[in-house]
N, C-alpha and C positions, 0 to 999 in steps of 0.2 A: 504494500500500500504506500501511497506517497506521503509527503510528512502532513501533518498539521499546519497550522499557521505560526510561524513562530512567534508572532504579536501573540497570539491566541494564549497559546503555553509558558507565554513568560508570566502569565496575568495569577496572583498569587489568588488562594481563599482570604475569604476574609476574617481578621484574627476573634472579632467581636462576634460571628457568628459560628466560627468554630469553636468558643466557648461556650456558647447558648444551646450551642446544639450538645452538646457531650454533658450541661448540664441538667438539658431537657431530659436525655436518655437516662440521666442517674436516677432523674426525680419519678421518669416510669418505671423505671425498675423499682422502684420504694425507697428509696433510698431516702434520707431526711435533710437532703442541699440546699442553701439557699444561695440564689444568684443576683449578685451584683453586674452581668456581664451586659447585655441591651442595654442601648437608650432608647427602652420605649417604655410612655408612662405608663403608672399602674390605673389611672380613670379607666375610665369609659366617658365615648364619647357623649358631649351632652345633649339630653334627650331630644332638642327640636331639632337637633342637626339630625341626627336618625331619622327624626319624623321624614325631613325632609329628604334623605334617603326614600324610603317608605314608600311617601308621599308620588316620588319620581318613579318607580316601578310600578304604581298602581295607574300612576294617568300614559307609561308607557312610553317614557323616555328614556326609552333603551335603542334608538337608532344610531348611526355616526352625527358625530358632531365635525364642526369644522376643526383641522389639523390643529389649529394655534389654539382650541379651546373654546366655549361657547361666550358670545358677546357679554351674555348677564355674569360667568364669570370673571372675564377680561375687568370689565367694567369696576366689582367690587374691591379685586387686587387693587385697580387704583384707586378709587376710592379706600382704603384701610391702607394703604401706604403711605396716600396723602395724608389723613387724618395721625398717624402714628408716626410717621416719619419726615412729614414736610415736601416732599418729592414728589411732584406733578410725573403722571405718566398718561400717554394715553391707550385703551386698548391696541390699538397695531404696534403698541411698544410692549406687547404684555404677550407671552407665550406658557399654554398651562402644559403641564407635563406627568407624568405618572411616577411621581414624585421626587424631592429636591433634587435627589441624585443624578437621576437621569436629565434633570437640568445643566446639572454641573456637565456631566456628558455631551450633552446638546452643544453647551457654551465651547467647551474643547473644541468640540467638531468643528463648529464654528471660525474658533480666532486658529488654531493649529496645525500648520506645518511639516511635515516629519521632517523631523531634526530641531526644531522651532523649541528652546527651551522655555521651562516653567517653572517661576518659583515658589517655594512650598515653604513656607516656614514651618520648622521642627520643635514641638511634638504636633503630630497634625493628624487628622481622621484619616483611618487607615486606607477608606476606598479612594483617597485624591491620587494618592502616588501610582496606583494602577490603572486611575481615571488617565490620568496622563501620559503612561506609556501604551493605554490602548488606542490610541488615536497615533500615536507614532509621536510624541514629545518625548522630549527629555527633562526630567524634574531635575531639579537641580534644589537640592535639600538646606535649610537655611536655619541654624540649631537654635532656639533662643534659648537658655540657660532656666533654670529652678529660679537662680539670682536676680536673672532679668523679668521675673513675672511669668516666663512662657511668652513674653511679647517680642515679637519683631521690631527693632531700632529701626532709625531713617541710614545708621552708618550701615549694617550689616546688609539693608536692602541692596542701597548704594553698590554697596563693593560686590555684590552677588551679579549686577546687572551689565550681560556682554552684549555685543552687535548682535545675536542670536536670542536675545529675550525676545518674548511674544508677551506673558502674561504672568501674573500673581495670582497667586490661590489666598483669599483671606477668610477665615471664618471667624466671624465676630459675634456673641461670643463663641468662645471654642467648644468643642469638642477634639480632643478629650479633657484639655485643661480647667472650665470652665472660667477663663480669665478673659477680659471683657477690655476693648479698646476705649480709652476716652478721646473726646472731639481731637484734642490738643494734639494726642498720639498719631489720629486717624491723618489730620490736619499734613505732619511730618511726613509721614509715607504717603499722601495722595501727592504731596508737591516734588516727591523722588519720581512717581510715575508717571505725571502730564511732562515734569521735565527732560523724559526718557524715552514717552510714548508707547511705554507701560498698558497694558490692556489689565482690567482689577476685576477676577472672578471673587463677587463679595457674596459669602454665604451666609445668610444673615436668620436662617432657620429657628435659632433661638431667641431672636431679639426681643422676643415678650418676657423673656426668663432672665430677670436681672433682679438682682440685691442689696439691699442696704439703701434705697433709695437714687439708686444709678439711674441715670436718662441714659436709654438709646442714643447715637447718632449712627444713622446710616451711610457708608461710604457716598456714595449717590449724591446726598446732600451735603458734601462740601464745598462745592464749586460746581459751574457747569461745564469748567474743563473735566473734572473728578467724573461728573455723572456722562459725559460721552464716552469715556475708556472704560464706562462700568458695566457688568453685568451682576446685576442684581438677584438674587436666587434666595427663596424664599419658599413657604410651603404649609400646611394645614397640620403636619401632624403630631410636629409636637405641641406647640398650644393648644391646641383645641383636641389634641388624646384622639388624634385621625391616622394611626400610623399606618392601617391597614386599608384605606381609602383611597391610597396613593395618588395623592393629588401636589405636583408642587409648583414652581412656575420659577420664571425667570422675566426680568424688565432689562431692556437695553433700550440703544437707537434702533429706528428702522431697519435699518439695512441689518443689523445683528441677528434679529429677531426673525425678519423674513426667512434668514438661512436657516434658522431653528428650527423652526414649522415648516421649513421642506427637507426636515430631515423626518418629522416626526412626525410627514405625510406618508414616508417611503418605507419608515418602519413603524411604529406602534400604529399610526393609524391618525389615532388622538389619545386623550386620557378618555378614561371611563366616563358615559353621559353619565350614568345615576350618581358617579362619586363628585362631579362636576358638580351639578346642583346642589350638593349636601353642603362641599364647600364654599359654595356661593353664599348660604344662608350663613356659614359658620362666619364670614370672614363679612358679611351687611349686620348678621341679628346682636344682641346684646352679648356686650365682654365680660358681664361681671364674672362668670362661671370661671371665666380664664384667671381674671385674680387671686380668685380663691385654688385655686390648684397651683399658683404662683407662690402666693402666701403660704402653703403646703409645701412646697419644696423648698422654701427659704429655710420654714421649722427645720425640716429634715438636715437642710445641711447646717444649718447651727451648732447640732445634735452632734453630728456626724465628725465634723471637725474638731469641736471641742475634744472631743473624750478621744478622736485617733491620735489627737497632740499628747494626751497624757499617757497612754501606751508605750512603753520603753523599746526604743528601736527601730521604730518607725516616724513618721511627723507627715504632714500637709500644710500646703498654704492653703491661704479661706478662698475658694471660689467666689468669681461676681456675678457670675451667669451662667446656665444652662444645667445641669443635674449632673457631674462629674468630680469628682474627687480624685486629683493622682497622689500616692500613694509614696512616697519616697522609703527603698529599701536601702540604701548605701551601707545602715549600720548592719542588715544584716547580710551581707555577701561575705562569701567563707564560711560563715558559720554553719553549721549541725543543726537542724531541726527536725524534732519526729523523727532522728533517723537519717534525713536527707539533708546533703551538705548544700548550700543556697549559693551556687555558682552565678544565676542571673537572674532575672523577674521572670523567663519562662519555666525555670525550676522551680519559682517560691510558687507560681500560680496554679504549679501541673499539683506541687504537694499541699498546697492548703485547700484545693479542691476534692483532692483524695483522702488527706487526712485530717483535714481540718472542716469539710465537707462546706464550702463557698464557692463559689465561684466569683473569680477579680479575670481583669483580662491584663497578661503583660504588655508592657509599657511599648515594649520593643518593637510591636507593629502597628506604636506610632511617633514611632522614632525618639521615643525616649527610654533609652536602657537604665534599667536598675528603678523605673517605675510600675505601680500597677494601678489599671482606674480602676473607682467605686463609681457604679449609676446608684444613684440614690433617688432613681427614680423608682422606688420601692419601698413599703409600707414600713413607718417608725419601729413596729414588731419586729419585723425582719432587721432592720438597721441597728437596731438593740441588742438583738441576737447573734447578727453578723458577727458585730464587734464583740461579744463576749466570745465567741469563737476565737475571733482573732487575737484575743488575750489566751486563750487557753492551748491555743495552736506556739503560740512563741512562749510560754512558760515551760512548756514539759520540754 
C-alpha cells in the first residue's frame, strides 16, 4: 500500500483527551476516579437555550443552512460582541462554525502558507500546535516563564518575528494557564504586530470567565489597525455549558471571512441548523445564568488555590480567567512516590491516576514541563476530595 499523508501522521492525539478517555474507562470499570482532565463545565445547559433547541426540531429546522451560518445567528454574534466587547462587526464579517476549534482551523487555512511560520506562545492549548502543522505551518514555540505570569512580553514576541511570520496564536484568557491579558499588555503586542504585519489568531472562548473583578479587552478592540490583522474566534460552549452543540465562530474582515465559509462550504457543509438557533437564543436571551456559573467557578478556584498552596511540594499561581489551574511539580522531580520515582509531569500524572486515583493532564502537551493542569470545572465535592487525594498521594 502507499504511504499515508505524512501531514496526516505527524498530527499527535490529543493529551487532554487521552486523559478523559483512560479516565472515563477506569470510572466504567468501577473504579472510584475522579477527573480533573476536560475543560468542559459540569452545568447543563440552561433550560431556554434547550427549549430553543427543542423548539427548532419540532417547527423543523433541520435543513442546510447557509455555509457562513444562518443570518439571525451572524446577526446576534455581533450584537453580544458589540454589547461585551465594544467591537462593531457586521454579519459578512461573522462566520459560524462547528465549534471554536475548527474556527481556529478555518483561520489557518485561511492566513497559511506551507512553510509560512506561526507563533504560539508556551504553555498553550495542546490542539494549536497541531492546528498549525496541519495546514502545513510551522509553529514556532515562544516559552513565557511561571515568573513571567505565563504571559507573552512585546521583547520575546519581537525577537520571535522573521521574514516568514504569517500569524500569532493568542488565547486570552488561556487555556491551560488561566492567566488573563490586561489592555496595557494586549496594547504592547498589538503595536509589535501592525508594526510587523502580524496576522492575531485571538481566541477569546473564555472571555466571560474572569476574576477578581477583571474587565475583558478584546484584541479587536484596540485599534483599527489591531482589528484588521485580527481574527476573532469565539464560541457558545463554554459560557453558556454548550460544549456538545458545537457551535463556534470567528469575526475578521471580509475578504478573511469569505475564504472561511468557502472552506466550510466544501467541507462541513455549515454548523448544525438546530445547534445554530439554540445558540442564537443563548448569545440574544438573558446573561444572568452565565454569572452565576461564573460566580461558581470563581468559589471553586478560590478553594482550589488556596489549600494546593498549603500542600508541601507542590504550589500554583491564582488564575484570572477560564477554569485551569497549572500545577507546578519542580519540588517533586527525582523523588519516590507510591513507589514510582517522579522523573516528569507525564510520570506524576500516569501515577497519581493509578495510584492516587485522579486524573490531572501533564503539562508537557502544553508545553510546559514539570507542570500538570486542574479543570476545576468540577463540582466543590470533587475539588475537596481531589485535593485530599492529593495530600494523601504525596504523604505515603
Amino acid at each position: 500500500m502507499k504511504e499515508l499523508s505524512r501531514i496526516a501522521e505527524s498530527v499527535q492525539a490529543s493529551t487532554t483527551m487521552a486523559i478523559d478517555s483512560l479516565f472515563k474507562q477506569m470510572k466504567a470499570d468501577g473504579i472510584d476516579v475522579i477527573g480533573f482532565g476536560a475543560g468542559e463545565p459540569d452545568f447543563n445547559t440552561p433550560d431556554e437555550i434547550k427549549a430553543a433547541g427543542i423548539q427548532a426540531i419540532e417547527q423543523n429546522v433541520t435543513r442546510y443552512t447557509p455555509a457562513a451560518g444562518t443570518v439571525e445567528l451572524r446577526q446576534a454574534v455581533c450584537d453580544r460582541i458589540a454589547a461585551d466587547c465594544g467591537v462593531q462587526y457586521k454579519p459578512n464579517q461573522v462566520v459560524a462554525t462547528s465549534g471554536a476549534k475548527h474556527a481556529v482551523y478555518l483561520a489557518l487555512r485561511a492566513l497559511v502558507n506551507p512553510g509560512d511560520e506561526v507563533i504560539l506562545p508556551a504553555p498553550y492549548w495542546v490542539s494549536y500546535i497541531e492546528l498549525i502543522r496541519m495546514v502545513g505551518g510551522v509553529p514556532v514555540v515562544v516559552t513565557a516563564t511561571e515568573a513571567e505570569h505565563f504571559k507573552l512580553s512585546k521583547e520575546k514576541l519581537a525577537a520571535a518575528i522573521t521574514p516568514k511570520t504569517k500569524a500569532l496564536i493568542l488565547n486570552n484568557p488561556s487555556n491551560p494557564t488561566g492567566m488573563a491579558y490586561s489592555r496595557e499588555e494586549l496594547e504592547d503586542i498589538a503595536q509589535v504586530c501592525v508594526a510587523n504585519d502580524v496576522y492575531v489568531i485571538s481566541d477569546e472562548i473564555y472571555y466571560g470567565l474572569l476574576y477578581d473583578g477583571r474587565k475583558f479587552t478584546s484584541f479587536a478592540s484596540l485599534s483599527p489597525e489591531a482589528k484588521e490583522l485580527t481574527i476573532l474566534i469565539n464560541g457558545v460552549s463554554k459560557s453558556y455549558a454548550m460544549t456538545g452543540w458545537r457551535i463556534g465562530y470567528a469575526c475578521a474582515n471580509d475578504r478573511i471571512v469569505k475564504v472561511m465559509a468557502n472552506y466550510v462550504s466544501h467541507s462541513t457543509g455549515s454548523p448544525v441548523a438546530i445547534s445554530q438557533k439554540a445558540a442564537a437564543v443563548a448569545l440574544s436571551g438573558p446573561q444572568e445564568k452565565i454569572e452565576e456559573m461564573r460566580k461558581a467557578f470563581e468559589e471553586r478556584r478560590n478553594y482550589l488555590v488556596e489549600r494546593m498552596n498549603r500542600i508541601p511540594g507542590v504550589s500554583c499561581l491564582c488564575p484570572e480567567g477560564a477554569f485551569y489551574v497549572m500545577m507546578n511539580l519542580e519540588q517533586l522531580i527525582g523523588k519516590t512516590i507510591q513507589g514510582v520515582e517522579i522523573t516528569d509531569d507525564d510520570v506524576f500524572a500516569d501515577a497519581f491516576l493509578k495510584k492516587g486515583l485522579v486524573a490531572v493532564v501533564p503539562g508537557a502537551g502544553f508545553g510546559a514541563k514539570n507542570f500538570v493542569r486542574w479543570s476545576y470545572a468540577t463540582s466543590m465535592d470533587n475539588i475537596r476530595e481531589g485535593l485530599d487525594r492529593l495530600e494523601r498521594f504525596l504523604a505515603e
